[in-house]
C-alpha positions in Angstrom: -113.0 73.5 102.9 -110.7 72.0 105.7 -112.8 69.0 105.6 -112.6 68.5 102.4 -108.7 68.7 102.2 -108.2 66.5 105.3 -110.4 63.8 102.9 -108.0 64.2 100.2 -104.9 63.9 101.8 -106.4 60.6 103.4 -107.1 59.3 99.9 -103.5 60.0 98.2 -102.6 58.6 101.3 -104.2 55.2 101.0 -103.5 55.4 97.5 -99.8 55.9 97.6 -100.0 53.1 100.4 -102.2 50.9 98.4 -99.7 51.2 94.7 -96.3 50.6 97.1 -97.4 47.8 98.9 -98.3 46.5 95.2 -95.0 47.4 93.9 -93.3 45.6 97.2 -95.7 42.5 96.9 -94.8 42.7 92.8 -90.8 42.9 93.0 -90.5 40.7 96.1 -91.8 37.2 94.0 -89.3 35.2 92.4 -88.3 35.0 88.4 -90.2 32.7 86.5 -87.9 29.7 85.6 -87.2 29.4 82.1 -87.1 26.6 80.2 -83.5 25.6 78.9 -82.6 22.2 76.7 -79.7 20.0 78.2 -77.6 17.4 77.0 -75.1 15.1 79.4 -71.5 15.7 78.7 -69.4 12.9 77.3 -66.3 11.8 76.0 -65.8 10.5 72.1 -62.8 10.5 69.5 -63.0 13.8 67.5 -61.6 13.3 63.6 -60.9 15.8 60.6 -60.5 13.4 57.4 -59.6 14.2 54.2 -62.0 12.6 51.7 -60.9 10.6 48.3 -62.0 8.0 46.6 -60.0 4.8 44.9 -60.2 1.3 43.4 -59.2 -1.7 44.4 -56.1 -4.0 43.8 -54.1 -6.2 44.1 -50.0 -6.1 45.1 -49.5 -9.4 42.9 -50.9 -9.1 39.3 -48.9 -11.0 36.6 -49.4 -11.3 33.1 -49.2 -14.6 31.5 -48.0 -14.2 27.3 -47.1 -16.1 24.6 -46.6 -15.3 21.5 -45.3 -18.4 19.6 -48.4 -18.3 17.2 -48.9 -22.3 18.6 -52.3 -23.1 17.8 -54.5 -23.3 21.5 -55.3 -26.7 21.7 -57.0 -26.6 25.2 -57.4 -24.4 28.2 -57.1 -25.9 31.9 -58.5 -23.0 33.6 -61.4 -20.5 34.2 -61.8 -16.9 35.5 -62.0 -17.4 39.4 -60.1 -20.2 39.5 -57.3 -20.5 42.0 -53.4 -21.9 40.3 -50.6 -22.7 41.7 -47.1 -22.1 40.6 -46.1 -24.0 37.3 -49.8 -25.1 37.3 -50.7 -25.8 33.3 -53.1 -23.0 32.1 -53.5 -24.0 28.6 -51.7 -26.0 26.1 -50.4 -25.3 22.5 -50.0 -27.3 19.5 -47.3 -26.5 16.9 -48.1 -27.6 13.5 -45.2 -27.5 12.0 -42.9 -30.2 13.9 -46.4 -31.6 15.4 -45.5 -30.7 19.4 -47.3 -29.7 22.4 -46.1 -27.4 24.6 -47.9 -26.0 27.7 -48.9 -22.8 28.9 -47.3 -22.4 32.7 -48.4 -20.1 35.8 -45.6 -18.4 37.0 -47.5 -17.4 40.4 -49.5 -18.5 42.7 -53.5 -16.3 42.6 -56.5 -16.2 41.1 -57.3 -15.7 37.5 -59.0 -12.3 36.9 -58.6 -12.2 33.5 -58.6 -14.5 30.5 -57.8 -13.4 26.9 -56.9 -16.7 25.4 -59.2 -18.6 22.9 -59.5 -22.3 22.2 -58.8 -22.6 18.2 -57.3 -19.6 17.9 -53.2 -18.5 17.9 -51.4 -17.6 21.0 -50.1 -14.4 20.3 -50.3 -11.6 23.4 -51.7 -11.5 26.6 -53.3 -14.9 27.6 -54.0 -15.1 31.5 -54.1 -12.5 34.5 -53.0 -13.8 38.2 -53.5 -11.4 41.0 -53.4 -12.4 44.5 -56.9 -11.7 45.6 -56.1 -11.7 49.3 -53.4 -9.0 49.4 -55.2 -5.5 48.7 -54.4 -2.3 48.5 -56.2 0.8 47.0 -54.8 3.3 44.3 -57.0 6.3 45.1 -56.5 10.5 44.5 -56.5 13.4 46.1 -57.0 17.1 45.4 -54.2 19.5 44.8 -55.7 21.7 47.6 -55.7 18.6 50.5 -51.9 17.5 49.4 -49.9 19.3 52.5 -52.5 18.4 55.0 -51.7 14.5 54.7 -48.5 12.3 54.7 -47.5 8.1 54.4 -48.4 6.3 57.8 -51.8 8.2 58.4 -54.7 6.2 59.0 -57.2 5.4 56.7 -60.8 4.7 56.8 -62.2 2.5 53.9 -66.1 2.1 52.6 -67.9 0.3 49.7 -71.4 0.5 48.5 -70.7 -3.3 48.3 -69.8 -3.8 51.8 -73.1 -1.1 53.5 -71.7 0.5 57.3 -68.6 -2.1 57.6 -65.5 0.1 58.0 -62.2 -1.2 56.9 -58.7 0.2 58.5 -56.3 1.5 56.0 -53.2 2.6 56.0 -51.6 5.6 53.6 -48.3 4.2 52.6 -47.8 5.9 49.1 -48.1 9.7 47.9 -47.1 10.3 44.1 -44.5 13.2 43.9 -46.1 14.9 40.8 -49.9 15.0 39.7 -51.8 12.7 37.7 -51.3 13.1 33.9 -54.6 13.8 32.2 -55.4 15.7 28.4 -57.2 18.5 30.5 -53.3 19.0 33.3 -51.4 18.3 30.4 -52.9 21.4 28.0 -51.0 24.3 29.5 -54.1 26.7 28.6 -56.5 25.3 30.8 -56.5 27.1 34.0 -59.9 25.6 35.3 -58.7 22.0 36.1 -57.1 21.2 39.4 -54.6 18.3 39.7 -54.8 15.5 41.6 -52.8 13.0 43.0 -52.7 9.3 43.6 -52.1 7.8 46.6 -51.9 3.9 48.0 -53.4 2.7 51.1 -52.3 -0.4 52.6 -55.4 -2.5 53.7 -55.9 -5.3 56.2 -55.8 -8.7 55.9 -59.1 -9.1 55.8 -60.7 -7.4 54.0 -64.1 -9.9 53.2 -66.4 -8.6 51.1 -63.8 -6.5 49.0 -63.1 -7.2 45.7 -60.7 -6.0 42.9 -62.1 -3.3 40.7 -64.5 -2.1 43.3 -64.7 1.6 43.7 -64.4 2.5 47.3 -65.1 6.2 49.5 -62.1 6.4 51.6 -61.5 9.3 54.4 -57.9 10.2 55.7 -57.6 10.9 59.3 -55.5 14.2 59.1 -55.8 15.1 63.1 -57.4 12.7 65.8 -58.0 13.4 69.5 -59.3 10.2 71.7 -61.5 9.8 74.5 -62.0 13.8 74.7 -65.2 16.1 76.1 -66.5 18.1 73.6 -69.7 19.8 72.9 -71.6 21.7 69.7 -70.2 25.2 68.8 -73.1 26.8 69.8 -72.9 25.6 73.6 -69.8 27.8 73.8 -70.1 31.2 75.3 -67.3 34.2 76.1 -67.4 36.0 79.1 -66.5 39.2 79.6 -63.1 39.2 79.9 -63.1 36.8 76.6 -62.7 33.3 78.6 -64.4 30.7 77.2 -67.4 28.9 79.1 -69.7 26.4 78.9 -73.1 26.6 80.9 -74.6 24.0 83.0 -77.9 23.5 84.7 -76.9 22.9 88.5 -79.4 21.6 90.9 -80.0 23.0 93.9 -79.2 21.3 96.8 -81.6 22.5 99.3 -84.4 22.5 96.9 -84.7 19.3 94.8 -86.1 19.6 91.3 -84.6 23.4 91.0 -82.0 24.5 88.6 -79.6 27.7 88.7 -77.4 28.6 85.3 -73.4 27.5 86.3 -70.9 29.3 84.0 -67.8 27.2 83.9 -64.6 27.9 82.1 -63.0 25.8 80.4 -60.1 25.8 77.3 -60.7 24.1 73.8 -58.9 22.1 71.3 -59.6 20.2 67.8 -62.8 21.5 66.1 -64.3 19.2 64.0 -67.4 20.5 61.2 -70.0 20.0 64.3 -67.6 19.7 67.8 -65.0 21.3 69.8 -63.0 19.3 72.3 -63.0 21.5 75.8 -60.7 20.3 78.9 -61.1 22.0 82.7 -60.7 20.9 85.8 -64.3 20.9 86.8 -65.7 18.9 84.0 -67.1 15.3 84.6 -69.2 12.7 83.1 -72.8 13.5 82.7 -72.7 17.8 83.4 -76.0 18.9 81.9 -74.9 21.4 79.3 -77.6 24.1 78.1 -77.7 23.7 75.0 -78.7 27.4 74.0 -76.6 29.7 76.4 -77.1 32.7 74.8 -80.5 32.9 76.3 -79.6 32.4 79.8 -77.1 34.0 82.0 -75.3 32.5 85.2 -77.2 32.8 88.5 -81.1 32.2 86.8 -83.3 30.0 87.6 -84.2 27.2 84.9 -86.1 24.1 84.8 -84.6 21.6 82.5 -85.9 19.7 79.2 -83.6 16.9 78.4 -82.3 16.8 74.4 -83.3 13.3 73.1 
């Protein structure tokens, strides 16, 4: 019976000896590395805009009348067609005392618009001028966007006609009360919100616009240039509620070999996607983790590059 219990001590022995050296072996080998997406930080020009939409114009646009009931004898000019000042645009015959008088521009543009008929009386409207290189835009804007713009903000400008080409505006005019229609007008409809119109200045040139075109146009309510920023999501709070971002850091000693960096930082304008962060130990190029919330500072991670 001694025997037999000296055996069995001897194998609990080598058993317990066995199952701790396994445990030591087990616990002493490093973490897996975990995977993490990246992307380098960089600077850009955060926006909020304000989005409208307008038609094209023109500052000079002059109607040309006459209504002597002469008889239009003949018509000098086409729709298109550039006049000068004084320039003849059609001429008029008076039956009665057998005269001619003549039709005169009393601007220098294009003609847009052309009412007048040879063979037929003058009596109205005959010509349009507009100057056709001095634009602007007559636009709106919701009732619910009024207080967040005012005259002098930029303005960014797009037409179907025109594809990716960006033209700079400029917001010189805000009507005091709303636009006028049978739906604002009717006090018992609650439904319709008002809008107003607006007037945005635009460049010289402005190729490839044209009067009457309907344009997309975005007011630049806040701006911040040349700025880091970063996703929402790359954004983390600590525990004592300071914002972070987290960075893959190499390991000096050990090329190839990533640890997770939490660094503070503070944050500004938030856009629908970005949020500009400033701190002093932000540079060019960082490589932010893209998905923080599964890491936390001091693991190990290998990195896979966002394209």
């Amino acid at each position: 019976m001694k025997k037999k219990g000296i055996i069995l001590c001897v194998v609990i022995g080598v058993a317990l000896l066995v199952g701790g050296g396994a445990y030591v072996y087990a616990n002493s080998q490093p973490t897996p590395a975990i995977a993490v997406k990246t992307a380098p930080l960089s600077k850009a020009t955060l926006q909020n805009t304000i989005s409208a939409t307008g038609v094209i114009e023109s500052y000079t646009k002059v109607k040309i009348s006459d209504t002597s009931n002469d008889n239009i004898e003949k018509i000098y000019v086409s729709v298109g067609q550039w006049v000068a000042k004084d320039d003849w645009l059609c001429q008029l015959y008076n039956k009665a005392d057998d005269s001619y008088s003549y039709v005169k521009a009393t601007t220098s543009g294009t003609i847009t618009a052309m009412n007048a008929v040879k063979g037929n009386p003058a009596n109205g409207e005959l010509f349009t001028i507009e100057d056709t290189n001095d634009l602007k835009v007559r636009g709106k804007v919701k009732e619910a966007d009024l207080n967040h713009i005012h005259e002098n903000m930029p303005v960014l400008v797009k037409s179907d006609a025109t594809g990716d080409k960006v033209f700079p505006g400029n917001l010189t005019k805000i009507a005091p009360t709303a636009i006028k229609t049978e739906a604002t007008a009717n006090s018992a409809s609650t439904a319709t919100k008002a809008e107003f119109e607006v007037e945005i200045d635009l460049p010289a040139d402005s190729t490839g616009l044209k009067i009457g075109m309907t344009n997309r146009l975005n007011i630049v309510s806040e701006e911040r240039a040349d700025v880091f920023c970063v996703p929402f999501e790359a954004l983390v709070m600590d525990d004592s509620g300071q914002s972070c971002i987290y960075v893959a850091k190499e390991n000096p000693v050990e090329q190839g070999s990533f640890t997770v960096e939490s660094i503070p930082v503070t944050t500004g304008l938030e856009t629908d996607s970005l949020i500009e962060i400033a701190g002093d130990q932000l540079s060019d190029g960082l490589a932010i983790i893209s998905q923080p919330q599964t890491v936390q500072p001091g693991m190990a991670v290998t990195m896979e590059t966002e394209v």
